[in-house]
Backbone bond lengths (Angstrom), bond angles and torsions (degrees), N, CA, C in turn:
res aa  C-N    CA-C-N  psi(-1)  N-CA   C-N-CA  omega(-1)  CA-C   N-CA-C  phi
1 X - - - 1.461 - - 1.522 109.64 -
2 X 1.339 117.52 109.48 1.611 111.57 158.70 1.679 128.97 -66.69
3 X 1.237 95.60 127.31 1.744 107.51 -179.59 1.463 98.88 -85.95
4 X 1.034 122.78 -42.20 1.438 146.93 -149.17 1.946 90.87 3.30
5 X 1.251 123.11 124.38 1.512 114.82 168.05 1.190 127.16 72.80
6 X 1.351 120.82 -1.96 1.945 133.94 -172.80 1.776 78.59 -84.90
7 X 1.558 82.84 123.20 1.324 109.14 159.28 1.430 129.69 -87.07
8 X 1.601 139.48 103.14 1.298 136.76 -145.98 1.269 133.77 -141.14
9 X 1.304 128.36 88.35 1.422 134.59 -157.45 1.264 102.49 -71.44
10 X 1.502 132.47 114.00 1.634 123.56 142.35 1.566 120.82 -98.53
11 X 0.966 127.81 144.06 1.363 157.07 161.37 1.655 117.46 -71.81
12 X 1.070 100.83 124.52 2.545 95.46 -178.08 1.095 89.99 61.98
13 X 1.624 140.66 75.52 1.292 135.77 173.70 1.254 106.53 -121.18
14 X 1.487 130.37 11.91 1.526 132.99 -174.77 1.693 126.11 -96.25
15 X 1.621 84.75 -8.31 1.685 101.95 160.56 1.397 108.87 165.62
16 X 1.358 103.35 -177.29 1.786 107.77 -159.67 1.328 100.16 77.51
17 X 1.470 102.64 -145.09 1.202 134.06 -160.35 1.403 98.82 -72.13
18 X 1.561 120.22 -52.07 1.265 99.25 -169.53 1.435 135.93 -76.71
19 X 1.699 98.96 -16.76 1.327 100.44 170.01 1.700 114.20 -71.87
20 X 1.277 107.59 -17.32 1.469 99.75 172.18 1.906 123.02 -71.53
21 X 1.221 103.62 -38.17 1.294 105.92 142.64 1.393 140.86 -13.41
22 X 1.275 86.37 -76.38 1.477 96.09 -169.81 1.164 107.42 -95.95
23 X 1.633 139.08 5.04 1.218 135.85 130.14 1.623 123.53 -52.33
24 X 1.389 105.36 -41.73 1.513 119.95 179.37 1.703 117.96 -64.21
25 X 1.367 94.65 -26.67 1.762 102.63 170.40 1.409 129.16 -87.19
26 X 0.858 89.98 -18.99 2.136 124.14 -177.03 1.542 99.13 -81.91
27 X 1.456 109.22 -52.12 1.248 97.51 -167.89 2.136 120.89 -80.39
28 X 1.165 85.55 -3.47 1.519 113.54 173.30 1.775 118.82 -91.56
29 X 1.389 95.92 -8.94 1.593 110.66 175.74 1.628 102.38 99.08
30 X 0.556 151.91 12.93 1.776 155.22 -147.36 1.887 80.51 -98.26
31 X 1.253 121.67 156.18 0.998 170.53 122.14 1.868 121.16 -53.16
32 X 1.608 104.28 86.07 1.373 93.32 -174.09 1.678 99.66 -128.20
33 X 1.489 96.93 150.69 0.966 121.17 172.70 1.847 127.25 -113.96
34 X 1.620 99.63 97.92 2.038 98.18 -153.08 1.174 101.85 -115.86
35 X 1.358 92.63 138.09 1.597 98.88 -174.68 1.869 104.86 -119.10
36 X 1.752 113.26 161.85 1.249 130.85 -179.66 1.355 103.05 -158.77
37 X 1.434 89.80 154.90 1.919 109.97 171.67 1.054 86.89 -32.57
38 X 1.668 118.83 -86.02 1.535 153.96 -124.19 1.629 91.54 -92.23
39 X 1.486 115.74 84.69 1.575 106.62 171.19 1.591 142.57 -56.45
40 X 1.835 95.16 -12.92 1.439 106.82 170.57 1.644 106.05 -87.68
41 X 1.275 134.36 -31.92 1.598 134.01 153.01 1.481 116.23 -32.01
42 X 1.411 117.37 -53.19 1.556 131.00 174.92 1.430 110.00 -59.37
43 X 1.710 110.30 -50.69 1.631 113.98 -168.10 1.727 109.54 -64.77
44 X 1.606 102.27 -42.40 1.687 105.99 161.57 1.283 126.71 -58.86
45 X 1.487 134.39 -13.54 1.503 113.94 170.94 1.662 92.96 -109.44
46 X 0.942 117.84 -12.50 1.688 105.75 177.75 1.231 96.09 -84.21
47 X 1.232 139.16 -8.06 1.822 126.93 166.30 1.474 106.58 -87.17
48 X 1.040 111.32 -68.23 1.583 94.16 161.24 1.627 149.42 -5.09
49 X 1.840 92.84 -78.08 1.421 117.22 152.15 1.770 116.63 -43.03
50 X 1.465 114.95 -59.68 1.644 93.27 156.94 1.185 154.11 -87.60
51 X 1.045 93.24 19.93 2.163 107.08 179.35 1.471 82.43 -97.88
52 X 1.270 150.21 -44.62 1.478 149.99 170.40 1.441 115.08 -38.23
53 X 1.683 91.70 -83.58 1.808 102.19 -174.02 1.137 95.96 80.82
54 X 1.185 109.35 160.30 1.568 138.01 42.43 1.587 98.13 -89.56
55 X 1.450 91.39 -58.60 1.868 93.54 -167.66 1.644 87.34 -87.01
56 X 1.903 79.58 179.89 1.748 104.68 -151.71 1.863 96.83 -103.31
57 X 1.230 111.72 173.96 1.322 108.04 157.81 1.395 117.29 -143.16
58 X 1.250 127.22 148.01 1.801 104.15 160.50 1.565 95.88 -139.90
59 X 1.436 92.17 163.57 1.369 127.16 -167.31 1.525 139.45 -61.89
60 X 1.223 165.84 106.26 1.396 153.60 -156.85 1.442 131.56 -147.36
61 X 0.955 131.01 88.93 1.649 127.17 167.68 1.692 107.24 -37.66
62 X 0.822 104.53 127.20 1.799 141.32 164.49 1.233 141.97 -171.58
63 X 1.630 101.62 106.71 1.407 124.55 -164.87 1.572 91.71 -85.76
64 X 1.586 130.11 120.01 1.732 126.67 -165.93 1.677 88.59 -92.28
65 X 1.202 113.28 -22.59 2.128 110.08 168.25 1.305 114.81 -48.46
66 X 1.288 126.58 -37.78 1.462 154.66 -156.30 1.829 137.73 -81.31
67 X 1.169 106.78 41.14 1.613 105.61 -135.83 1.830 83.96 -38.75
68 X 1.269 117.60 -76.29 1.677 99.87 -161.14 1.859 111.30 -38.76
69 X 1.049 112.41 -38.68 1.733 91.92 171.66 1.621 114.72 -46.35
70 X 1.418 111.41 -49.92 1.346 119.21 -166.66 1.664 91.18 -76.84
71 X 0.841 154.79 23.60 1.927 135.51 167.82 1.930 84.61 -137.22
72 X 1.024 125.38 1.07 1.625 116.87 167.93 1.449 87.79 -91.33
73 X 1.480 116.57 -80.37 1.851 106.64 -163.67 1.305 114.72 -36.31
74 X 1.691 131.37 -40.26 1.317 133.46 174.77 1.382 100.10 -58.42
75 X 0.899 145.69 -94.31 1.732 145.48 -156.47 1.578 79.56 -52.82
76 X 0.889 161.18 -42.67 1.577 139.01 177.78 1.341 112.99 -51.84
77 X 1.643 109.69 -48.62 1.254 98.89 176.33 1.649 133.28 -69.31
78 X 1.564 125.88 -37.75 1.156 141.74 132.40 0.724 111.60 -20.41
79 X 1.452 142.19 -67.41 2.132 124.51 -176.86 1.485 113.99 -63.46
80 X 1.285 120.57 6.53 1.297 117.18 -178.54 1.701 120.81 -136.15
81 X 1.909 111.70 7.44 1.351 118.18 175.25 1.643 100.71 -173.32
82 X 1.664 95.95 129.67 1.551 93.06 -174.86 1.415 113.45 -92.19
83 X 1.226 112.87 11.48 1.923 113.80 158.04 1.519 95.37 -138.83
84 X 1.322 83.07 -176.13 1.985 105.50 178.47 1.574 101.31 -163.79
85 X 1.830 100.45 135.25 1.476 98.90 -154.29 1.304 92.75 -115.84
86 X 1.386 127.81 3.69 1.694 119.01 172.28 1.734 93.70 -176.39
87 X 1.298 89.42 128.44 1.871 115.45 162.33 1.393 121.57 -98.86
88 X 1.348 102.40 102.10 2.033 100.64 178.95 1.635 97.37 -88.52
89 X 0.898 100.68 116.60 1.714 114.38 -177.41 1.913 100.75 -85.60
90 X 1.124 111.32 40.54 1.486 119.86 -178.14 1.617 110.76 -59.31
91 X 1.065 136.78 -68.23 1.720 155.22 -165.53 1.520 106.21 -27.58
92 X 1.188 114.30 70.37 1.825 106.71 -175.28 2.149 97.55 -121.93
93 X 1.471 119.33 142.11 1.205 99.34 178.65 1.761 107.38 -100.22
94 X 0.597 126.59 129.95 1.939 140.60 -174.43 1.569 94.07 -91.54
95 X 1.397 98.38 112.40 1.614 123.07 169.55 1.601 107.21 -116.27
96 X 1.337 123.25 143.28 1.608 125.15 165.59 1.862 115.97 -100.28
97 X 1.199 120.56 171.79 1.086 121.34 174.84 1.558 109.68 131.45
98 X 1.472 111.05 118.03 1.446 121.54 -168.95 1.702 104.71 -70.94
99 X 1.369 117.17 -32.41 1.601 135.05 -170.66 1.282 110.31 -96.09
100 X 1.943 128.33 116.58 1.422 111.40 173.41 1.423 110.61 -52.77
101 X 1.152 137.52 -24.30 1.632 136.59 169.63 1.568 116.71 -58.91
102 X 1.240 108.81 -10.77 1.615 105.23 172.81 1.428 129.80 -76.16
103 X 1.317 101.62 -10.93 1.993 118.23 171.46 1.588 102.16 -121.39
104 X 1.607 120.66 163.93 0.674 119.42 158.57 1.527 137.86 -110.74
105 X 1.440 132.04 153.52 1.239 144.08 -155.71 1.668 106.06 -36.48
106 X 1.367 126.71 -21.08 1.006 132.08 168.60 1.447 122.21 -57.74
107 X 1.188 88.33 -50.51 2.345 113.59 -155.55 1.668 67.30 -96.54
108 X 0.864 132.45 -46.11 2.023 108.50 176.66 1.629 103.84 -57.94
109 X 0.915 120.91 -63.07 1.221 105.48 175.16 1.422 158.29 -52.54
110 X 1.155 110.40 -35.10 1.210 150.30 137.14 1.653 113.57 -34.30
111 X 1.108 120.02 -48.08 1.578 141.07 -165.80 1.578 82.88 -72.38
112 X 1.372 96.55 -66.66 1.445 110.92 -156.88 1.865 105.24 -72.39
113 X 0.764 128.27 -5.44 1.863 126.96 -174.33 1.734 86.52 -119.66
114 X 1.378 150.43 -40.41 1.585 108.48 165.78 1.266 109.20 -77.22
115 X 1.187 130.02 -41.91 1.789 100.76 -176.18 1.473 115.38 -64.85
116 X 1.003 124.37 -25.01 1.194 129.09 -173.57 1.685 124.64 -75.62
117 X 1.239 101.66 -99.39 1.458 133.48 162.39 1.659 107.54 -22.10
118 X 1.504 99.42 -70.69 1.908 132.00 -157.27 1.256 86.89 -47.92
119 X 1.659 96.99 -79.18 1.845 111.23 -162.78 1.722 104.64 -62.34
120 X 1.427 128.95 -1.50 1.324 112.60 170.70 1.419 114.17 -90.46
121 X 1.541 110.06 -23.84 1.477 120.02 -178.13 1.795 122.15 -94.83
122 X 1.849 101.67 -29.54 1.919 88.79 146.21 1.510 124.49 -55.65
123 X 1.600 97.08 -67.54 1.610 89.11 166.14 1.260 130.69 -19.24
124 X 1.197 126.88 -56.21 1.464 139.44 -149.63 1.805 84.65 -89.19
125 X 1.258 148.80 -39.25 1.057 153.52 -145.59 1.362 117.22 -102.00
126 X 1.107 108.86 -30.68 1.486 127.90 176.63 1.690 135.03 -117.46
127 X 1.840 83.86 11.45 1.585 100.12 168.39 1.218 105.08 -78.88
128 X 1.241 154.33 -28.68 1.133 129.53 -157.38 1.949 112.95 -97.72
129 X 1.781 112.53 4.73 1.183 122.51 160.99 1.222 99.68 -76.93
130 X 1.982 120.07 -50.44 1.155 100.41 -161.83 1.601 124.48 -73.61
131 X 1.641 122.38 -3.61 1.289 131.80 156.97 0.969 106.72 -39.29
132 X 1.681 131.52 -64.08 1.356 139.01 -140.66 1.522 101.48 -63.26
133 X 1.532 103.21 -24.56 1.782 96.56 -152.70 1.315 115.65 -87.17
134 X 1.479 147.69 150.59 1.350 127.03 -159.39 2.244 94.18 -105.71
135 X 1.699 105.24 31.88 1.359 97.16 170.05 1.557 108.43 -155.67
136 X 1.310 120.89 38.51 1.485 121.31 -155.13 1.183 98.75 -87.44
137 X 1.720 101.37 141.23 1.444 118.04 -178.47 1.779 103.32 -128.54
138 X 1.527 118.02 135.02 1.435 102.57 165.44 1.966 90.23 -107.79
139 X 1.120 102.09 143.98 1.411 112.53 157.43 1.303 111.43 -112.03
140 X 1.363 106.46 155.24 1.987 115.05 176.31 1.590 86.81 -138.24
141 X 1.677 88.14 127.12 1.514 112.74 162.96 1.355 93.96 -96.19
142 X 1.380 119.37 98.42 1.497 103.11 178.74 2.125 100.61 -115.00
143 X 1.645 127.78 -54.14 1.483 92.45 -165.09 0.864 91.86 156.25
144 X 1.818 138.14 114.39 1.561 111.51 147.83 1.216 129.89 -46.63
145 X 1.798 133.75 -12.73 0.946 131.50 161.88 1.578 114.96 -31.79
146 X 1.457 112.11 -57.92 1.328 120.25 -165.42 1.660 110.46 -72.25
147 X 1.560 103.05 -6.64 1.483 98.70 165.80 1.972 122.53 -61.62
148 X 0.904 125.75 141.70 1.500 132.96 167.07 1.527 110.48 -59.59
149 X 1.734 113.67 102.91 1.242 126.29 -179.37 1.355 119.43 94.55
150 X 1.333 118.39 -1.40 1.561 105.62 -177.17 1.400 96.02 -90.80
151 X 1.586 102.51 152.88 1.134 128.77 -176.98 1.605 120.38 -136.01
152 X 1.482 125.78 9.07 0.956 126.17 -177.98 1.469 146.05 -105.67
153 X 1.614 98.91 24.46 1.265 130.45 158.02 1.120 121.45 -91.09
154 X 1.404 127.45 171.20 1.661 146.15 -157.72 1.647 104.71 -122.73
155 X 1.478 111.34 -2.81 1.419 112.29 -178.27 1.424 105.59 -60.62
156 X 1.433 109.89 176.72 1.276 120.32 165.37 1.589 111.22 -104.31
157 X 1.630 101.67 139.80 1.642 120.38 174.94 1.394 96.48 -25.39
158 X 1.228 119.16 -66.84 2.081 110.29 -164.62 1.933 109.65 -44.30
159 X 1.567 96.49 -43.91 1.547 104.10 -161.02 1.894 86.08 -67.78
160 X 1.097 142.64 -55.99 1.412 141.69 162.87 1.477 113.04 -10.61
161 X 1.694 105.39 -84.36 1.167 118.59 174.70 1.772 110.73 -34.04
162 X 1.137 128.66 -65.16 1.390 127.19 -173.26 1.489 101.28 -63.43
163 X 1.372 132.20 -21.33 1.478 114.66 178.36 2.015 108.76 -80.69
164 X 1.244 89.62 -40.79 1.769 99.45 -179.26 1.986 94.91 -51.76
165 X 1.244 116.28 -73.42 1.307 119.44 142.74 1.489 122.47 23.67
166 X 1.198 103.34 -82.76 1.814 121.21 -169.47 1.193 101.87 -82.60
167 X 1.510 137.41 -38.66 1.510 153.94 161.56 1.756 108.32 -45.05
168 X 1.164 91.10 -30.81 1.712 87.87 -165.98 1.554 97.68 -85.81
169 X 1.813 109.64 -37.79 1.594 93.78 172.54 1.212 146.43 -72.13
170 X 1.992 97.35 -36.51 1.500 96.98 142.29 1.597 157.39 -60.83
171 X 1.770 94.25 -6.39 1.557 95.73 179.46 1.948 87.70 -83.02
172 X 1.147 133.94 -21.49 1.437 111.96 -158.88 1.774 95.60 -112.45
173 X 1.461 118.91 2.38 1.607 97.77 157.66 1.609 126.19 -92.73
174 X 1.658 88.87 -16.53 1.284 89.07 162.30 1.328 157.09 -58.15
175 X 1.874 99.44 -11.87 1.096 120.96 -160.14 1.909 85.45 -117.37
176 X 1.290 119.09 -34.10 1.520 111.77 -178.13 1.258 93.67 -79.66
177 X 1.604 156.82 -71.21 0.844 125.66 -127.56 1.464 109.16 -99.29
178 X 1.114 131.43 -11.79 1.555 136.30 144.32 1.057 115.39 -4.66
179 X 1.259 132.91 -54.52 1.650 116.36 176.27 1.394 113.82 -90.63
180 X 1.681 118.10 16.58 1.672 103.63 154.06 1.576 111.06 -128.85
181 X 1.674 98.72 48.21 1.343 117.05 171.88 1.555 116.60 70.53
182 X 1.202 130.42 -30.62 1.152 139.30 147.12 1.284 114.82 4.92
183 X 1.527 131.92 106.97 1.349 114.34 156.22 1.168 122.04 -118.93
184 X 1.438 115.42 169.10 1.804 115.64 -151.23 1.637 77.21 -140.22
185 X 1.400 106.77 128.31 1.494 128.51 179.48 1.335 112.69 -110.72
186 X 1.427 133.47 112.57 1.607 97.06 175.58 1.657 92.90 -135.59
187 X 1.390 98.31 154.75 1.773 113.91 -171.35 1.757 92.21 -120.39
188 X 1.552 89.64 126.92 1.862 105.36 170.32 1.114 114.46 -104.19
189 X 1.454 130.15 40.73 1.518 109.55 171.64 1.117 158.16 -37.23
190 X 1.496 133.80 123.88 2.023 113.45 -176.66 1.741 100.01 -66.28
191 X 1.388 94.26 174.79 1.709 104.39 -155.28 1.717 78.30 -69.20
192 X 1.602 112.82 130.56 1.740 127.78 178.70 1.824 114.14 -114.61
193 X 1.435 105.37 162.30 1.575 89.47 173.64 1.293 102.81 -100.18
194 X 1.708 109.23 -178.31 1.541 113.99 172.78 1.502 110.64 -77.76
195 X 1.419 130.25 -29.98 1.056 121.84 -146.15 1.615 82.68 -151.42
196 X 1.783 117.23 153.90 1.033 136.43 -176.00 1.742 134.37 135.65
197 X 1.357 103.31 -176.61 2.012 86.56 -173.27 1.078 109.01 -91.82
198 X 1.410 116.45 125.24 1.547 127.60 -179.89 1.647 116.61 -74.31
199 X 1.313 116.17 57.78 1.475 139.91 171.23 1.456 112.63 -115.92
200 X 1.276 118.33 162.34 1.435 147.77 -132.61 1.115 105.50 -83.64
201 X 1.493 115.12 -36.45 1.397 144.50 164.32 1.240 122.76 -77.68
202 X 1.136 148.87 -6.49 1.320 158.61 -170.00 1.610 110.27 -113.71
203 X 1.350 108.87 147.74 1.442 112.53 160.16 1.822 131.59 -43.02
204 X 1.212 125.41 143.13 1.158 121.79 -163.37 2.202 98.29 -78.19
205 X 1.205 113.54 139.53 1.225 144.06 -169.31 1.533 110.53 -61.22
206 X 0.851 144.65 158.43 1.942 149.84 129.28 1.347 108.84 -60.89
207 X 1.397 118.31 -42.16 1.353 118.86 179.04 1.961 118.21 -68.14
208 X 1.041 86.34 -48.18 1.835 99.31 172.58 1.223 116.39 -52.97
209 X 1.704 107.01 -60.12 1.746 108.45 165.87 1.581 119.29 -42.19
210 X 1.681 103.06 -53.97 1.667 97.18 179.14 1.301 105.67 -71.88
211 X 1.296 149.17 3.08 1.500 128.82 -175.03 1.855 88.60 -102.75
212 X 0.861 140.30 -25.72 1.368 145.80 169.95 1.603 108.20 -65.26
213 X 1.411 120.54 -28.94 1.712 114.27 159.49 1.646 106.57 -71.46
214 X 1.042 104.53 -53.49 1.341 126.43 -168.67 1.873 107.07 -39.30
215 X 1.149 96.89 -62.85 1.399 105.45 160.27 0.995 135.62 -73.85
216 X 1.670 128.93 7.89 1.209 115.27 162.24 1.605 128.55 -131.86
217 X 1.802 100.85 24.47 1.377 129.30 -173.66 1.717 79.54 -115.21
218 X 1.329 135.08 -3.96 1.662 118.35 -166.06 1.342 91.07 -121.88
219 X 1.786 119.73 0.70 2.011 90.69 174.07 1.481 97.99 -99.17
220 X 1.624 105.45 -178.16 1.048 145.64 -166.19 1.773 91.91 -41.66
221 X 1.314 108.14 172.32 1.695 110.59 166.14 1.161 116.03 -99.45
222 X 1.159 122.43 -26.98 1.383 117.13 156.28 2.002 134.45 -51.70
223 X 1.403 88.95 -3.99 1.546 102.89 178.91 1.396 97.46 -106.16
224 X 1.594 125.44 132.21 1.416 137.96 164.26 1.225 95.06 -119.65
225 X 1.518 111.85 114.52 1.214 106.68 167.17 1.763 102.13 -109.95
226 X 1.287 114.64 112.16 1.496 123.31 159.45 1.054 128.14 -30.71
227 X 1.436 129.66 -63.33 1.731 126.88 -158.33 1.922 83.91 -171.79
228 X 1.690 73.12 145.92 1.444 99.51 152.94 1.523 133.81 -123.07
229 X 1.143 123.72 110.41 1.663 115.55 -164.08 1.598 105.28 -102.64
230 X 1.410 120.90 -164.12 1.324 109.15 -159.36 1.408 109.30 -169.18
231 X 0.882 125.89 110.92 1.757 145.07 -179.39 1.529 94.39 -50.35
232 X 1.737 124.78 103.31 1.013 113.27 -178.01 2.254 115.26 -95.69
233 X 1.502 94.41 112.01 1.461 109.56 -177.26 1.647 120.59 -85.03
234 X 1.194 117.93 96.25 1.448 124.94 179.24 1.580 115.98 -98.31
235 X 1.396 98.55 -60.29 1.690 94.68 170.89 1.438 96.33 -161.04
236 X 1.312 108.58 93.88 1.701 133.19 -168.95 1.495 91.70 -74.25
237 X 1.207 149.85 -4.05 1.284 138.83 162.13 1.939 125.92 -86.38
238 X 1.496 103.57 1.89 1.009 102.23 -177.72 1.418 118.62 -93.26
């Protein structure tokens, strides 16, 4: 797939998944712009990403807890591109614990103001690049958590709440911004690894998930594809 020039904001891009991402867009020629808490985490895979190429990357602190972090990285991104052709709304922090007493009121909070709050106020901040562009896509990596009724994660209730959260904004931009072509992508994955065999039998991939963006920011515009959900495989022999 050629990126050649797709301009592309990810969010949690300093490792995991998202830095694979935004390696995966880079290496397609894309133009990305990745942001992390930890701005020297960000400056290391965006150096990377350009001693590689094709496409470029640059660097950004954004704390998604933070509303002024989140309206600084936006006007960061704006002083440096007058559209933006896809938002990976990736940046969520994953806590475990069966008991809301197993984190504290902090890391609840926190949990709960980037999925929540953060990703409603980039969004909100960086729609009006993605107007400009004549191919804008937002995707949400949001979670089977945020599916209705699943229960088969180890997260904690807060980390839930912020996925139901991010689910709730993408089920209703999807439906507003539809008539200005706008599409809103969102992927529900069960909890997956980074690395492993991409067979039938095995846990679901980082790589699989991103080739499932990959493919659906590269069809036609006439294709909206809504959501992707996911047959969750743990030990299909039991």
């Amino acid at each position: 797939m050629d990126l050649d020039g797709v301009r592309v904001v990810i969010t949690g891009a300093a490792r995991g998944t998202g830095r694979l991402l935004a390696e995966a867009f880079a290496e397609r020629g894309a133009q990305v712009f990745l942001s992390a808490r930890d701005l020297g985490a960000a400056e290391h895979v965006a150096d990377a990403i350009n001693r590689r190429g094709p496409g470029r990357a640059d660097a950004f602190r954004c704390d998604l807890a933070v509303p002024d972090s989140v309206r600084v990285f936006a006007a960061a991104v704006a002083g440096r591109t007058s559209h933006l052709d896809v938002l990976i709304n990736n940046g969520a922090a994953y806590i475990e614990g069966e008991d809301l007493a197993d984190v504290s009121d902090d890391v609840i909070d926190s949990v709960m103001a980037a999925g929540g709050t953060g990703t409603v106020l980039l969004t909100k901040h960086l729609l009006p690049l993605l107007r400009a562009s004549s191919r804008p896509d937002i995707v949400n990596m949001i979670s089977a958590c945020g599916e209705v009724g699943h229960r088969r994660s180890g997260a904690h209730p807060a980390f839930y709440a912020a996925k139901h959260a991010h689910a709730g904004l993408a089920e209703i931009l999807s439906h507003r911004l539809r008539p200005e072509k706008i599409r809103v992508i969102s992927l529900f994955p069960p909890d997956f690894v980074q690395d492993g065999p991409r067979q039938a039998d095995s846990d679901l991939t980082a790589r699989s998930v991103i080739d499932c963006v990959l493919f659906a920011v590269g069809q036609p515009r006439d294709c909206f594809i809504r959501e992707f959900h996911f047959e969750q495989v743990r030990n299909p022999h039991a």
